[in-house]
KOLKOLDREN-220707 format. One record per atom (N, C-alpha, C, O): x, y, z. Coordinates in steps of 0.001 Angstrom, whole numbers, plus 500000, padded with zeros to 6 digits. Layout:
REM residues N
XYZ...
REM end
This chain:
REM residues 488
811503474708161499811852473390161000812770472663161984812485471536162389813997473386162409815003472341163551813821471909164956813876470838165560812620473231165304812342472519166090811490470881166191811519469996167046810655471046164676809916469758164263811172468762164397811111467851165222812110468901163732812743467915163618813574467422164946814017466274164932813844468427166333814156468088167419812804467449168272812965466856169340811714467613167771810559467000168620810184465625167583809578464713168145810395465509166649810592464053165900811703463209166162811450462024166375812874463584166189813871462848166606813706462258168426814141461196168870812775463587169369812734463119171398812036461746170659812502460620170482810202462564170172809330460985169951810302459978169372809804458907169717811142459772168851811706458354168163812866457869169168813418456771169104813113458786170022814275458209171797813311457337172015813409456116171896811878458263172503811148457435173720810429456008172783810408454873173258810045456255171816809811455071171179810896453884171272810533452843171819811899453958170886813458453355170441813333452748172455813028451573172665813607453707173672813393453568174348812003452488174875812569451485175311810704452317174989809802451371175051810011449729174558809547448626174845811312450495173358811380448794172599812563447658173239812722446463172990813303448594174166814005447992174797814094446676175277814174446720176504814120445322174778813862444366175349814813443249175219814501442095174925815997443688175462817056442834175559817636443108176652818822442817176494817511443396177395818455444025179104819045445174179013819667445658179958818884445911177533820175447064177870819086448184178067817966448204177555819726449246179036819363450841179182820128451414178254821319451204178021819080452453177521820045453291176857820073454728176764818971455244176576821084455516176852821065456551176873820789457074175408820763456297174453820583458443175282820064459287174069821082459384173498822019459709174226821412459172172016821940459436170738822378461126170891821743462143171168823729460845170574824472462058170357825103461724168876824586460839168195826290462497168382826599462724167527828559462881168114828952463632169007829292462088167413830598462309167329831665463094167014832773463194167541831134463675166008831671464496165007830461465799164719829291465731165095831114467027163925830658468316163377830618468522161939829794469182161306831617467869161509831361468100159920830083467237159618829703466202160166829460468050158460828260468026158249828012467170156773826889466781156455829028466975156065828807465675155241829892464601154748831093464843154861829455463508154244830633462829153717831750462003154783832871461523154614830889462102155863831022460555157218831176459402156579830086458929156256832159458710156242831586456861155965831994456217156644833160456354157014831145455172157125831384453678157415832840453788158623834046453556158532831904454275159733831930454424161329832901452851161765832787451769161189833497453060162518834051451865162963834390451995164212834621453196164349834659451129165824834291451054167047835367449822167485835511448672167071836128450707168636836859449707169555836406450518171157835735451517171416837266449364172132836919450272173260838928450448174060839820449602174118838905451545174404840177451328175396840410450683176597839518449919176966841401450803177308841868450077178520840839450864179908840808450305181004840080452142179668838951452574180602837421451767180440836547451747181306837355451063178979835970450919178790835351451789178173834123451819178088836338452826177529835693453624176772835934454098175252837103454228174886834522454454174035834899454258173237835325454983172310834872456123172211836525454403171185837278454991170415836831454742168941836805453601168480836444455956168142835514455887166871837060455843165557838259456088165694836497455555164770837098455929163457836386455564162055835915454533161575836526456852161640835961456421160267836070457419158847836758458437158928835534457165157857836503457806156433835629458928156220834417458779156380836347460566155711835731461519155371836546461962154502837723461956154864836269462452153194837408462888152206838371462675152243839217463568152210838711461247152339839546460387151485840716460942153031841811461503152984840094460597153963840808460881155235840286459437156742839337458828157236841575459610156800840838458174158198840500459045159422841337459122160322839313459716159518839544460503161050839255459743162535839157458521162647839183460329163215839459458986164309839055460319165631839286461517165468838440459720166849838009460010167901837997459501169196838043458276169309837953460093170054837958458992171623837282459972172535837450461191172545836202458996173582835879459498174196836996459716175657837966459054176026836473460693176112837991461138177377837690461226178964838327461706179901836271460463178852835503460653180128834254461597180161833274461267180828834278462908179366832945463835179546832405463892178188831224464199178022833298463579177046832669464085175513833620463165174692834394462314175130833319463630173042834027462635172286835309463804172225834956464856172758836639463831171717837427464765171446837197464814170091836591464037169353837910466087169828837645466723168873839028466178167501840253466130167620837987465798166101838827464752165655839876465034164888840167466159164482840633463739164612842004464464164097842401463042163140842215461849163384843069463783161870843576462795160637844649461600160983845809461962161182844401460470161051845609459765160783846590459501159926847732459148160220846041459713158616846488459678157365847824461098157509847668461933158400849282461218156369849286461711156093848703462619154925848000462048154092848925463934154796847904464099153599848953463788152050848522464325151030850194462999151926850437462421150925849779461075150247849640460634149106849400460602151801848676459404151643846382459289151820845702459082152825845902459565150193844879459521150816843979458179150860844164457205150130842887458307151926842503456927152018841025456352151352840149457175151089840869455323151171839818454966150579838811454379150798838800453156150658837491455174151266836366455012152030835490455118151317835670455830150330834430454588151469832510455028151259831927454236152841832449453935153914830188454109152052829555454018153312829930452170152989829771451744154133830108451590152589830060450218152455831459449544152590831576448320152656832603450477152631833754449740152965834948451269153726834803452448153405835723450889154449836734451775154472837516451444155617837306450358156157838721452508156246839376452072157435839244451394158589838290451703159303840125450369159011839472449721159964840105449508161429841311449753161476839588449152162464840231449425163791840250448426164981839184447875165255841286448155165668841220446815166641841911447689167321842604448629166933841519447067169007842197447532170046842366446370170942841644445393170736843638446329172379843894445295173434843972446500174472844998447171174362843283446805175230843759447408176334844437448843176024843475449438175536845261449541176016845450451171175356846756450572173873847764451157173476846379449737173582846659449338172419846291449315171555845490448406171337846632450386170329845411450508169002845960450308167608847103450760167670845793449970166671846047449562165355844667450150164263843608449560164475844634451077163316844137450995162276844758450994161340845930451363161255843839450434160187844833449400158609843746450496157937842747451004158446844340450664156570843469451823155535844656451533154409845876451377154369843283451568153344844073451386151934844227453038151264843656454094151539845194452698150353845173454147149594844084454229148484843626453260147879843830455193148355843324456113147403844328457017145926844977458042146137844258456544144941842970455537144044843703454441143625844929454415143734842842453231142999842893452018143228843951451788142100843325451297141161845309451923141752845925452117141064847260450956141100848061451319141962847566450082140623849027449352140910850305450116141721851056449747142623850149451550140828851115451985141334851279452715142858852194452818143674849916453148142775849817454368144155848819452512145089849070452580146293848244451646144891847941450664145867848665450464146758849577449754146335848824450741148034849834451001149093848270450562150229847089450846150029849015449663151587847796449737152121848768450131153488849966449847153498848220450689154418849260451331155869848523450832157048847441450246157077849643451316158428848652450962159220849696451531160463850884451296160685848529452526161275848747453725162275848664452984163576847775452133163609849566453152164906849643452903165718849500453451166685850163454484166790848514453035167966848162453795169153848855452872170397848181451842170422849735452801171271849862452699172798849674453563173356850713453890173929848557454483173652848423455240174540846704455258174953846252455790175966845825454476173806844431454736173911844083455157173178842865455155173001844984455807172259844632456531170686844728458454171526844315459516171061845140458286172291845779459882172524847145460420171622847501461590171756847713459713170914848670459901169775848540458833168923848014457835169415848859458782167846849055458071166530850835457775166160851784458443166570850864456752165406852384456815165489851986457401163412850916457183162844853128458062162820853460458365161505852761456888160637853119455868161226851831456575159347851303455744158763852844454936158209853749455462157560852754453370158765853924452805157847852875451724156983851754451297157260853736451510155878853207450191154788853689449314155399854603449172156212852629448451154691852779446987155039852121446212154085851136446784153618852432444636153457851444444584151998852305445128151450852176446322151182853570444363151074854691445446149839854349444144148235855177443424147676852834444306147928852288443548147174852775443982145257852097443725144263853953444588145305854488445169144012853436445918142608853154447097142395853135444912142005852125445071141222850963444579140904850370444656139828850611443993142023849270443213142545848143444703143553848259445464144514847634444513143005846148444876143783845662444538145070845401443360145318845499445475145967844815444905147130843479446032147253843177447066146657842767445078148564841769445729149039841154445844150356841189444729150877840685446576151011839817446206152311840810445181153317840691444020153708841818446231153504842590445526154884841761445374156121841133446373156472841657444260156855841276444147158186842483443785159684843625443331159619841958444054160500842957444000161318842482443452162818841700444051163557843172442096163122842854441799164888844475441564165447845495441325164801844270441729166852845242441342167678845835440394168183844990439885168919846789439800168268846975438466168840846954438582169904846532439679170269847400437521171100847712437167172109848679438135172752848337438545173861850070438671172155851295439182172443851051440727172250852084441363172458849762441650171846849954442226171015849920442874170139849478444017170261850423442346168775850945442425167516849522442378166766848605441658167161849438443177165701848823443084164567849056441893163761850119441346163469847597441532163394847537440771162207846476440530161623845387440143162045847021440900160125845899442005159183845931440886158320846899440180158036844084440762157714844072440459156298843423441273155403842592442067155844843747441198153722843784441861153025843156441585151578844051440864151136842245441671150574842006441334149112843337441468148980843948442149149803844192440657147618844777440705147180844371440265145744843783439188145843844447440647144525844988440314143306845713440718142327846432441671142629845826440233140911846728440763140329846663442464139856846001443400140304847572442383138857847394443839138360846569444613137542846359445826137510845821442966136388845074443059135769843591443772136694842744444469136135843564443465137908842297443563139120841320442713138305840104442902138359841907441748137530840582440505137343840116440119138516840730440184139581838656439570138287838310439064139479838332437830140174838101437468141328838910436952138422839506435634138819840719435517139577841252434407139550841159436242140114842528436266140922842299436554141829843250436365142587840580437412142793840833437661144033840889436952145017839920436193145036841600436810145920841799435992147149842277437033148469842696438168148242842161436526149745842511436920150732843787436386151060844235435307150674844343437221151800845653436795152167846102437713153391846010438940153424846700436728154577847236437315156168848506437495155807849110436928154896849023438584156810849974438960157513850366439592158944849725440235159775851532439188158880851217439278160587852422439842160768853275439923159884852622440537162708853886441431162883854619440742164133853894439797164444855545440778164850855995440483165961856492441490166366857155441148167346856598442671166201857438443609166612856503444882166290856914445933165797854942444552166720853909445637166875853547446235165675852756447177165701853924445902164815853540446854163703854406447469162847854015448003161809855788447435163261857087448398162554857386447179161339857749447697160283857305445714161294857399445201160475856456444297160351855831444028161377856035443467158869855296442343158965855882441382157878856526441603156852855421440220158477856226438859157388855283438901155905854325439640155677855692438197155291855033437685154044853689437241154077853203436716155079853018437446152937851059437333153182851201435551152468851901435048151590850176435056153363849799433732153285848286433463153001847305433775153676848361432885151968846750432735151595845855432151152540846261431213153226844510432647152689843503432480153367842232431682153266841456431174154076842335431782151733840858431923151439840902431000150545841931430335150664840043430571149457840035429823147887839611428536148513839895427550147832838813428230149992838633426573150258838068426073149774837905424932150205837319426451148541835815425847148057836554425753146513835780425378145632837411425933146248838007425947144982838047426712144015838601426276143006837460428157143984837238429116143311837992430589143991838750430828144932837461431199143170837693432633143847837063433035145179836302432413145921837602434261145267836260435112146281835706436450145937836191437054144980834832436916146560834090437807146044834823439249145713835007440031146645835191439552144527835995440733144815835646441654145611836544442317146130834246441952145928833615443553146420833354443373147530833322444461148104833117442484148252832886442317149377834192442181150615835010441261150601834175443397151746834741443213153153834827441902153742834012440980153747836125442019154300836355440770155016836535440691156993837083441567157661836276440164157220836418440843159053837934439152159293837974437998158865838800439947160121840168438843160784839515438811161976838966439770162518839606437310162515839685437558164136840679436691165090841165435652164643840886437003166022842126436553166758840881435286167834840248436003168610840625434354167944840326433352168494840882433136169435839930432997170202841932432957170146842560433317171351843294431262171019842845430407170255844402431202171911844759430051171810845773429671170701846239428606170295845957431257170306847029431101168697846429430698167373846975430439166300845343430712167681844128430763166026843523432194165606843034433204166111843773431787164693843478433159163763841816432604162912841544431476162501840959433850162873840111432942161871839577434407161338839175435401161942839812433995159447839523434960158314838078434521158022837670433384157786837375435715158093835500435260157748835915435998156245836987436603156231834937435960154729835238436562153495834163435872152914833735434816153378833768436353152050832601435809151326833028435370150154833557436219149436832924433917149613833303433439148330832413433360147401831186433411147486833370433179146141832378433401144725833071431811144191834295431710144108832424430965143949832519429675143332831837429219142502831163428218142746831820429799141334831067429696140470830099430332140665829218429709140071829605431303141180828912432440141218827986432151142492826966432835142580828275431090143605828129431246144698828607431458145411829711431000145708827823432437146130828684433511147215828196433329148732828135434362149399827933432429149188828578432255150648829292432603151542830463432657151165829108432953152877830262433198153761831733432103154039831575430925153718832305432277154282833355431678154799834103431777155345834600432889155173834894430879156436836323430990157123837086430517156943836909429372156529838480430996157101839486430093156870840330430691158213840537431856158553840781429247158912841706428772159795842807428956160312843438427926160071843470429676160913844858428786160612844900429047162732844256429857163399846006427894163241846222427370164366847633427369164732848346426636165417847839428678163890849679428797164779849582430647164355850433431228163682848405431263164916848388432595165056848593433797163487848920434984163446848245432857162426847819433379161079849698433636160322850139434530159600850302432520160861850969432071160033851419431040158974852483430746158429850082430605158923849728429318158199848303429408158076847697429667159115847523429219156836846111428897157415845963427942156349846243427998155151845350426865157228845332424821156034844024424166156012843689423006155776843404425178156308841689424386156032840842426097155982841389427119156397839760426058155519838276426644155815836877426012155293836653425260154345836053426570156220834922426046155972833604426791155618833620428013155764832690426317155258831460427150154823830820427489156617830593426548157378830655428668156953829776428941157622828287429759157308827776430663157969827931429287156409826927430226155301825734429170155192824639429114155752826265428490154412825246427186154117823816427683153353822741427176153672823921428739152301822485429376152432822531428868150337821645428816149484824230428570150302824114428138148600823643429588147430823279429580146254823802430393148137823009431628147008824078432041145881825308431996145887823335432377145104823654432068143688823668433099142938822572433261142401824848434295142513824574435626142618825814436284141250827034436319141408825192436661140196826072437015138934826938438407139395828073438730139042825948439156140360826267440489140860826852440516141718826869439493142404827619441650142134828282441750143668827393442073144787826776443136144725827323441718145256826610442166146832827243443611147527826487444548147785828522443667147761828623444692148292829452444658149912830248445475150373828818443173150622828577443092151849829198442111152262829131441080151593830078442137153626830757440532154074830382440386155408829714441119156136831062439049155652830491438694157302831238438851158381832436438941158113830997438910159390831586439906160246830935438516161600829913437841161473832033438461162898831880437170163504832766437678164856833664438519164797832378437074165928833438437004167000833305435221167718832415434382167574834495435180168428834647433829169208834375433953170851834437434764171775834023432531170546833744432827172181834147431111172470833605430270171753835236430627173684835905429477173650835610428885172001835744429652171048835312427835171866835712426922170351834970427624169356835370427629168192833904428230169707832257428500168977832908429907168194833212430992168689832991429411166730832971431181165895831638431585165516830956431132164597831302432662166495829573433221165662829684434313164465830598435132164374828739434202163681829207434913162319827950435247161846826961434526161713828096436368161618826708437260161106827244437946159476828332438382159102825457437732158544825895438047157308824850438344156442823927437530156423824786439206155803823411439053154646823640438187153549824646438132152842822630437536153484822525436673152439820973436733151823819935436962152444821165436427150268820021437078149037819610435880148438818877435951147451820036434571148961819278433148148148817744432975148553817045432070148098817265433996149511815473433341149665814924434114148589813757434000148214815901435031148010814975436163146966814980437862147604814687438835146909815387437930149080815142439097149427817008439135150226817673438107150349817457440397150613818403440647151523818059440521153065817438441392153676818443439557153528818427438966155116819703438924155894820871438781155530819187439080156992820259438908157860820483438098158602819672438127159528821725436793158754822103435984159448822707435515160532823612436328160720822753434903161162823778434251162424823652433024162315822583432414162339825023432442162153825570431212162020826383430782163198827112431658163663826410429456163852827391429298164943828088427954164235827461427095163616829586427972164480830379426788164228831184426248165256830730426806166255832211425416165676833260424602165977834357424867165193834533424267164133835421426047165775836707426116165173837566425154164829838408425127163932837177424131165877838127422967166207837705421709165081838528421173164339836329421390165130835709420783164018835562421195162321835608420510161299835391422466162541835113423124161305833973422703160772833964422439159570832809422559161538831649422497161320830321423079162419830218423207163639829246423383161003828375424605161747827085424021161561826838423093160791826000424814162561824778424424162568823975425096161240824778425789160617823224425099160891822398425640160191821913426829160289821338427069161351821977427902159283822166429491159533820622430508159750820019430944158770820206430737161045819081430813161566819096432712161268820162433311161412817879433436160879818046434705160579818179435595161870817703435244162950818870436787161678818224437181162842817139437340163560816958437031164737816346437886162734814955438336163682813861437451162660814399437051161628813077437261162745811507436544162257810779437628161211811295438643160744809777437248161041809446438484160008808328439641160451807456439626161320808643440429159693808755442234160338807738442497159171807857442238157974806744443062159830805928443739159060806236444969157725806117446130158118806495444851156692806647446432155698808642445826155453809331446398154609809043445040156049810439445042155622810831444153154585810500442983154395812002445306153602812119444903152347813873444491152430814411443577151805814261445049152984816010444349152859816365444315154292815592444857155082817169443887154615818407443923155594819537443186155375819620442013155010820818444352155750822015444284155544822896445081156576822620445565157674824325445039155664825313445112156754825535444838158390825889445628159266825179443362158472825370442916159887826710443227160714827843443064160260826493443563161625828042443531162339828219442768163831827185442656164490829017442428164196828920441696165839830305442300166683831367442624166151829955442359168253830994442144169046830761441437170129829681440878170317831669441392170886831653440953172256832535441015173767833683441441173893831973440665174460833286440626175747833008439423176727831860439403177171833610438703177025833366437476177235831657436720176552831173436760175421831319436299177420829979435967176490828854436762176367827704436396176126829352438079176586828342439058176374828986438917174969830146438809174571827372438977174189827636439683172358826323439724171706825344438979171749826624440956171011825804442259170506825969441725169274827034441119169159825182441746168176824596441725166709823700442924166250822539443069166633824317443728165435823888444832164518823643444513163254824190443618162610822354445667162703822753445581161057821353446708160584820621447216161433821270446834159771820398447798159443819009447311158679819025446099158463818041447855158310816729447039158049815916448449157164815861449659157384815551447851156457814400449034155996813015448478156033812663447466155426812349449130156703810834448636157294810075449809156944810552450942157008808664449503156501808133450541155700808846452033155215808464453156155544809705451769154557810492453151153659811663453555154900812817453933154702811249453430155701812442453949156807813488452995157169813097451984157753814844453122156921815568452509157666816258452858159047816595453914159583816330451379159428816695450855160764817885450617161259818793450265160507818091450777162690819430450397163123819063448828164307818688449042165460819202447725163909818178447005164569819661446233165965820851446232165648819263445795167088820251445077167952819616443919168808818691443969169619820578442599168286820541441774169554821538441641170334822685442054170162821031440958171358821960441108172562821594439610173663820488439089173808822582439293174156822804438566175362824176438257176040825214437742175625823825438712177110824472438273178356825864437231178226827073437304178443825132436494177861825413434977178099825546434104176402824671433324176024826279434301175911826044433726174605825275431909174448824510431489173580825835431217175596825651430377175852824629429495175740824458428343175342823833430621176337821966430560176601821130431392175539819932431665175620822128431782174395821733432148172897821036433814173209821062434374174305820518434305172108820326435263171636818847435813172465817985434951172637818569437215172963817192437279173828816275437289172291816598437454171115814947437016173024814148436514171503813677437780170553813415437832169351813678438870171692813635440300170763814601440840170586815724440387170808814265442154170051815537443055169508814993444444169710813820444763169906816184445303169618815822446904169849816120447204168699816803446626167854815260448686168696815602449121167192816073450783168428815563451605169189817753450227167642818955451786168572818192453026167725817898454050168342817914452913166441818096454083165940816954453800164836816516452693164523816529455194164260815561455319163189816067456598162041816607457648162392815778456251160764815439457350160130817197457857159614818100458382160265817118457427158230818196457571157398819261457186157795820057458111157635819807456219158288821153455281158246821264454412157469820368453729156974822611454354157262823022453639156071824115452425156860823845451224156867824998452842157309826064451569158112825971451760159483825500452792159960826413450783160188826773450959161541827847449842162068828261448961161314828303449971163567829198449465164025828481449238165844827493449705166411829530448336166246829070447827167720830315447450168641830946446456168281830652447972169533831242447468170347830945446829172402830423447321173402831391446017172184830889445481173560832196445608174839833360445252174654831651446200176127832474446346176581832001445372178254830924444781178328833030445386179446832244444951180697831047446469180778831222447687180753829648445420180897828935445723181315828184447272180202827181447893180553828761447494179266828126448526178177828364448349177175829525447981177000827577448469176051827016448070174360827291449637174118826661450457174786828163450019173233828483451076172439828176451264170682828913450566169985827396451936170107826942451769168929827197453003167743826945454058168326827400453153167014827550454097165883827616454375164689828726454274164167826812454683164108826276454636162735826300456001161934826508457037162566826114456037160702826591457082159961824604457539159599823779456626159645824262458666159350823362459467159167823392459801157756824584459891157459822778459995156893822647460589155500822026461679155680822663462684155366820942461837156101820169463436156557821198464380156920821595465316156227821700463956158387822856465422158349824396465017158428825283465722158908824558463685157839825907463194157015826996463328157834828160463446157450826360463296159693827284463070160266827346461670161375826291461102161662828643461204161936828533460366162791827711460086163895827660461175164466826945459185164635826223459617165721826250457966166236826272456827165768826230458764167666826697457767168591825568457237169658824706458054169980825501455501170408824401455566171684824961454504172592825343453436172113825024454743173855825702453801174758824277453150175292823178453651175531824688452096175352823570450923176888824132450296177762825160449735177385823792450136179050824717449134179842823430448350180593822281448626180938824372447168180631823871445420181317824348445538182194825214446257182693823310444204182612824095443619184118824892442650183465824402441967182565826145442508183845827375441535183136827072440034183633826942439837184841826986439235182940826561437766183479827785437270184057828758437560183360828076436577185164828484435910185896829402435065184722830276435624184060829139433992184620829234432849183205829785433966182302831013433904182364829460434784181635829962435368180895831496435893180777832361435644179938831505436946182261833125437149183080834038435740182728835157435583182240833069434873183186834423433528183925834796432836182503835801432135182378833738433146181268834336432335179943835565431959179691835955430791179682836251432980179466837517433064178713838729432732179974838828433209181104839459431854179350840141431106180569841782431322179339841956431927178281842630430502180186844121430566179341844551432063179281844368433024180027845279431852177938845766433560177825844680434427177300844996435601177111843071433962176943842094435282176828842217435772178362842414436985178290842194435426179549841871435671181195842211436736181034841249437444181331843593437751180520844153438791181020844139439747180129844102439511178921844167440999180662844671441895179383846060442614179786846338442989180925846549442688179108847975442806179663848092444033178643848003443695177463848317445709178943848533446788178486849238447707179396849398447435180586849679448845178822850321449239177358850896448242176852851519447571177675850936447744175380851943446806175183852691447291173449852076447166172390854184447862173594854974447804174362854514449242175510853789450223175340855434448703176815855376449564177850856330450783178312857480450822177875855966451546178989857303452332179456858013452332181116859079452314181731856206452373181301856541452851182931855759452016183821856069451538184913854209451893182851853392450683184277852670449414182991852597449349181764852420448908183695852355447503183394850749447553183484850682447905184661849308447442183039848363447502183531848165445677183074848569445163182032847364444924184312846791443722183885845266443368184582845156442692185605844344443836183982842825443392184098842746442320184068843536441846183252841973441374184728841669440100185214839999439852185351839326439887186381839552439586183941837948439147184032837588437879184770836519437441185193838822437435184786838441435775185278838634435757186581837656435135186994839303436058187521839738435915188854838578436487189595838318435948190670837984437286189285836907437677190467837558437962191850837141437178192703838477438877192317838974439214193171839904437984194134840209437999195327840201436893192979840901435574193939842060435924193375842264436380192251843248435527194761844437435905194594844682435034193480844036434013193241846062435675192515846704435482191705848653434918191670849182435306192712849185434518191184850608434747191334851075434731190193850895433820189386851969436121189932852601436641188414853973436249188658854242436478189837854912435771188052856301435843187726856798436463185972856495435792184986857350437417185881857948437889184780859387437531184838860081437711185838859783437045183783861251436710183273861649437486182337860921437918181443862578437670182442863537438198180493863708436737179564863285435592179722864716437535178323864638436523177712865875435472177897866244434586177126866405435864179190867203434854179421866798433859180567867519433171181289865536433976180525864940433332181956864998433604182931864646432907183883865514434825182980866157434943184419864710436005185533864616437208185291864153435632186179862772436036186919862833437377187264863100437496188460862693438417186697862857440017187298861936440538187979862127441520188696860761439924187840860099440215189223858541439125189438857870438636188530858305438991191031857880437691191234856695438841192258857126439615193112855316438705191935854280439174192805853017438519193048852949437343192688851672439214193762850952438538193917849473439431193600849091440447194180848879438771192613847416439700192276846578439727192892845773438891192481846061440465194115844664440381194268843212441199193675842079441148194153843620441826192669842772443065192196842266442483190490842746441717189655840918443435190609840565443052188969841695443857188009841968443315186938842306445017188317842897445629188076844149446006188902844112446479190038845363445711188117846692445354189151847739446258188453847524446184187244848656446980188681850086448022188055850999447690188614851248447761189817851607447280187749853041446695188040853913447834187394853657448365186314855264448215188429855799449578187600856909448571187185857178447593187882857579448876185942858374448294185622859587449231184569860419448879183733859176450497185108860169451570184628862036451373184510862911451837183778861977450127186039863380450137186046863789449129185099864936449109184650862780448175184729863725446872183671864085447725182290863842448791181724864712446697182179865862447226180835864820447111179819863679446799180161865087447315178718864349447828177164864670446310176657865757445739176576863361445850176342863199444463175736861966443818175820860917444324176216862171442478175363861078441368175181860624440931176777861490441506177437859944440391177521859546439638178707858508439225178601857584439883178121858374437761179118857962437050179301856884436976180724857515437420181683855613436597181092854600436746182175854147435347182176853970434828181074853927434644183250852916433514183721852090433896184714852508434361185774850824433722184430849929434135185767849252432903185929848572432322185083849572432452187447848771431170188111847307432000189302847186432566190389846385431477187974844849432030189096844291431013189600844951430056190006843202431058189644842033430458190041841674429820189077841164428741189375841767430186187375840919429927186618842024429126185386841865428682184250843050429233186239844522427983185200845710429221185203845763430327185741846426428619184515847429429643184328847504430320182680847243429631181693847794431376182623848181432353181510849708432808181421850558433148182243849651432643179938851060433278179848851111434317178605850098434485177927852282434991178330852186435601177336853879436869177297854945436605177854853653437815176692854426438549176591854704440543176186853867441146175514855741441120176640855549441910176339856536442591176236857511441960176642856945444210175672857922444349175377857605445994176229856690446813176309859108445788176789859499447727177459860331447849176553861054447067175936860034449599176529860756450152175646860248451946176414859302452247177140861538452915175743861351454247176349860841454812175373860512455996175447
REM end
């Protein structure tokens, strides 16, 4: 029997392989993990190498992984075991990274006023250590749910969260941000997000945060307004300490007594928020991509992913990433009885979506995840057959246009942040043209003044004192600024 099923699984590489028709090569499907059941709902960042770092929920545990150059390592709990966490295949812990900067947010287990506690574990190293789980969300006797988490500019976490009352009516659910300045050890007060349409939002449904770059924050969540459930965003333009408008990026009007289950999930690229989502108003479960104007708060009309597929009866759980205007769109499909792991892809967001799609994976998946890195598409999805994680890399040729997108303070990545000893700053935008960095303290005073010529530049900065500092980088492509903090 393992061997049928190792000569069914080669035929479905080389098949999966033939269908290739978006630019990516891909290597063969491995597997992340060993335990053999009770994987949920896989989740994907990449580190400061380009390489990727898994996490996801197994008995009421956040386990978490990184690849180290030859294999995945072997995985290990974030959670304490006082604190357990609360996963399936349709919702659970979640994960953002900047460079060897890592943050995952996870709610407790069970859904209780009293034990509702939601935390959130800290990586500066790449996720080679975890810092001890602190709370955050000191929501008393209110209810939360399905924390999400992106990075700012500086940094810092900033998470949104379901929130309602104690009753857990569903007329009370709403989203609500919070945010940290000091990495994660503290966060301010939660500010509502969501309710733009005048109603509630969907209690059951995941919400994805994203950091827009430019000090905008934008919350995607699916609303319930009178029992339409639409995607949506909400705004805010001083880094998700305020958010004063959202808008429909859905436009599909569906009309739904039941919960769905499912939310939308989106990345930015300059003004443009793209946002992928299932939606059930044609009568069947489809999958979407919507493009808007952050700045306008208005969107085009929500085009499906793919056209229609012979034998297919649903598709759901869409997911997206990206890296400059490279971006990847996932989601799963069931096409004659078998489900799918289906992917688009381009280069160039610019010049839109390639007109086909690959199908990464076949044969009993239930969720998946995507991350985009320079020049490789990283993918991972959970298995029901042998109920463990499994993983597949592809790599592109990186578009030109794509690199040079992101201008201002997206240009740099500026890690470890906080630092100890080196300073790492990647430069997608410069293309090997000299640079000039000046760092100040916070008294202005310039502690050190250099010159970039590398995509990749180390600045040691072991000797400055323990604190806040300040960076301006004058390129080629404008100037960037931003900040960061040493500490031992």
């Amino acid at each position: 029997m393992k061997k049928i099923y190792t000569l069914l699984f080669a035929l479905m590489f080389v098949m999966t392989i033939s269908k290739a028709q978006t630019g990516i090569t891909w290597s063969p499907a491995t597997t992340v993990n060993t335990a053999s059941s009770g994987n949920y709902h896989p989740r994907l960042a990449i580190d400061a190498n380009n390489n990727p770092i898994v996490l996801w929920g197994h008995s009421q545990r956040a386990m978490f992984s990184r690849w180290n150059g030859s294999m995945f390592t072997a995985p290990v709990m974030l959670n304490t075991a006082q604190i357990s966490v609360s996963s399936d295949y349709w919702m659970g812990p979640q994960i953002a990274s900047k460079g060897d900067t890592v943050y995952v947010v996870a709610k407790r287990y069970p859904e209780m006023p009293d034990t509702n506690r939601l935390f959130i574990m800290r990586s500066f190293n790449g996720g080679m250590t975890f810092s001890a789980p602190i709370e955050f969300g000191f929501i008393g006797s209110n209810t939360s749910r399905f924390p999400t988490v992106t990075i700012d500019d500086s940094g810092n976490p900033v998470v949104g969260y379901m929130k309602f009352d104690s009753t857990m009516n569903g007329n009370s659910s709403k989203w609500v941000v919070t945010k940290s300045s000091d990495y994660g050890t503290t966060f301010g007060a939660d500010v509502l997000a969501s309710n733009w349409a005048g109603g509630v939002v969907c209690d059951c449904c995941p919400g994805t945060i994203i950091n827009a770059g430019n000090n905008r924050v934008a919350m995607l969540y699916r609303d319930n307004t009178t029992n339409i459930r639409d995607s949506w965003a909400g705004i805010s333009n001083d880094g998700g300490a305020t958010f004063t408008n959202g808008y429909n990026v859905d436009g599909n009007n569906w009309n739904l007594t039941s919960c769905p289950g499912s939310g939308p999930d989106g990345v930015v690229v300059g003004d443009s928020l793209y946002s992928d989502f299932m939606n059930g108003a044609s009568g069947m479960y489809r999958a979407y991509l919507n493009k808007s104007s952050i700045t306008n708060m208005n969107s085009v009309a929500s085009t499906l992913l793919t056209g229609n597929i012979t034998g297919l009866t649903v598709q759901n759980y869409p997911r997206m990433a990206n890296h400059g205007t490279a971006v990847a769109a996932t989601w799963i499909q069931v096409v004659n009885g078998m489900a799918q792991l289906g992917l688009r892809f381009t280069s160039n967001i610019n010049n839109g979506f390639a007109a086909l799609w690959d199908t990464v994976a076949s044969m009993n998946i239930r969720t998946a995840d995507v991350a985009v890195g320079n020049g490789v598409v990283y993918v991972v999805w959970e298995n029901t057959s042998d109920g463990m994680v499994h993983y597949r890399k592809g790599t592109f040729n990186p578009s030109t246009v794509g690199i040079m997108e992101n201008t201002g303070n997206n240009s740099f990545d500026i890690y470890p942040n906080p630092t100890n000893t080196i300073l790492n700053i990647h430069s997608s935008a410069m293309l090997n043209v000299a640079g000039i960095i000046s760092i100040k303290n916070v008294l202005g005073e310039e502690v050190y003044h250099g010159i970039i010529s590398e995509m990749d530049t180390k600045i040691d900065v072991s000797k400055f004192v323990n604190g806040l500092y300040f960076y301006e980088i004058k390129g080629a492509q404008g100037i960037s600024t931003g900040k960061f903090m040493k500490s031992n």
